[in-house]
C-alpha positions as CSV (number, residue, x, y, z in Angstrom):
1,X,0.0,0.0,0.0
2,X,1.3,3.5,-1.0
3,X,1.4,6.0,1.6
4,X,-0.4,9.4,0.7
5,X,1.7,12.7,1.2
6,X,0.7,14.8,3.9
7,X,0.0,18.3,1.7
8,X,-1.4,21.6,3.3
9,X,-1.7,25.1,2.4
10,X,-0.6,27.8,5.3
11,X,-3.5,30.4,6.1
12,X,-2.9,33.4,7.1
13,X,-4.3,34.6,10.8
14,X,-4.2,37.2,13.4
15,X,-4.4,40.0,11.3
16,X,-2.6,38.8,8.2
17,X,0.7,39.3,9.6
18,X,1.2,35.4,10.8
19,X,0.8,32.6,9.3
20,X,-0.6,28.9,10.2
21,X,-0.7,25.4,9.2
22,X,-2.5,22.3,10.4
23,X,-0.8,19.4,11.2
24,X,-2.1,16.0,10.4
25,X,-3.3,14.2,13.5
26,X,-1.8,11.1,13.1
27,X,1.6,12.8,13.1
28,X,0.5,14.6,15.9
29,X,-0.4,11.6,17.6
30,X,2.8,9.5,16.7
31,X,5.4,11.9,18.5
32,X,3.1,12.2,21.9
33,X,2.2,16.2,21.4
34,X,0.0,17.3,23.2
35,X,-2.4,20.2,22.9
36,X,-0.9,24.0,23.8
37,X,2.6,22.2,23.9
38,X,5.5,24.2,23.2
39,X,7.5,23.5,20.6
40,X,10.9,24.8,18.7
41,X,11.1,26.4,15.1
42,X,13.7,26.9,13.3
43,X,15.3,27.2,9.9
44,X,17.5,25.0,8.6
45,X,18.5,25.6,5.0
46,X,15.4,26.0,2.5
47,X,13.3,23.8,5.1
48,X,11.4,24.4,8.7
49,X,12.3,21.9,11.4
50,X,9.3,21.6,14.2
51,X,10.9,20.0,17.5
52,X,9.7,19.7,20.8
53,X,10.8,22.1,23.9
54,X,13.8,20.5,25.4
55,X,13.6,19.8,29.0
56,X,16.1,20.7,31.7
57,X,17.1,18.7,34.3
């Protein structure tokens, strides 16, 4: 069985200054997020890496 891409389209919100995207549930579900979680953005070349907030011990 082939496994569909995940494709979405960012929306713009709050003003049309930011901008959003939905992530796929199953995804979601997969790495353990939870809702409100913080998470880290950042750049890395032409692509955006999504990680979770490291935690300090």
């Amino acid at each position: 069985m082939v496994k569909k891409p995940h494709i979405r389209k960012l929306t713009r919100m709050g003003g049309g200054r930011s901008l959003g995207l939905v992530l796929p549930a199953d995804l979601v579900r997969d790495l353990n997020w939870r809702e409100r979680q913080k998470v880290v953005v950042k750049k890395v070349g032409k692509r955006i890496v999504v990680e979770d907030w490291p935690v300090r011990e």
